[in-house]
N, C-alpha and C positions, 0 to 999 in steps of 0.2 A: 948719228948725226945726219946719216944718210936722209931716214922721213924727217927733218926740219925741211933737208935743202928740198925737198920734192913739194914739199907742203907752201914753201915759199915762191918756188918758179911756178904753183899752180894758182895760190892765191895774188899773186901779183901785186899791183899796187894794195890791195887790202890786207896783205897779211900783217900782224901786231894790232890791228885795230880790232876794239870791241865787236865782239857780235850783235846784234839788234835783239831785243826783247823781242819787242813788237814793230817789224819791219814797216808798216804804211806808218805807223805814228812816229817812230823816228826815237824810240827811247831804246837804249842800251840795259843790258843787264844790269850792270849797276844801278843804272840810273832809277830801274824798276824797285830795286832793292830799297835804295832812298827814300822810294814814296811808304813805300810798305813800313818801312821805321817809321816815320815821323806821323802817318796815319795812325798808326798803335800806339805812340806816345799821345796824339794829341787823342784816340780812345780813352786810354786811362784816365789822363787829364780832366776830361768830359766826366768821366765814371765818377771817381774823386771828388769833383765838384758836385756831381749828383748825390754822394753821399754827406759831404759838409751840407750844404741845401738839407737835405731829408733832416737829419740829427736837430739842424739848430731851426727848424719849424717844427718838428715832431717832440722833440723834448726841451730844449733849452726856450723856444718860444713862451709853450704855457707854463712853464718856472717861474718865469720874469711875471707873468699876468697872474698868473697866482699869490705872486709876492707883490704887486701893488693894490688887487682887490683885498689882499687883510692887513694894508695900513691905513 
């Protein structure tokens, strides 16, 4: 318990608060963490839709056109 109490009379008002990711922009670790998720979600997202895109022009498209030029 001793290095809490020394950690704390050193850090002073700042001890319990987050560390800075990146200390001039002002984001916290966490906060870092957040972007990093939801950038890779909205990746996949993107991908995903790149692939429904591909499928239904690449194959499902000339299906449809094939089957209206032979009625």
């Amino acid at each position: 318990m001793g290095e809490a109490k020394r950690r704390k009379a050193a850090l002073g008002d700042k001890y319990g608060q987050q560390k800075k990711f990146i200390p001039w922009l002002g984001l916290s670790k966490e906060q870092g963490d957040k972007f990093v998720k939801w950038t890779t979600r909205g990746a996949w997202i993107g991908i995903s839709s790149l692939v429904i895109y591909w499928v239904t022009v690449r194959v499902i498209g000339p299906a449809f056109g094939w089957w209206q030029l032979s009625n």
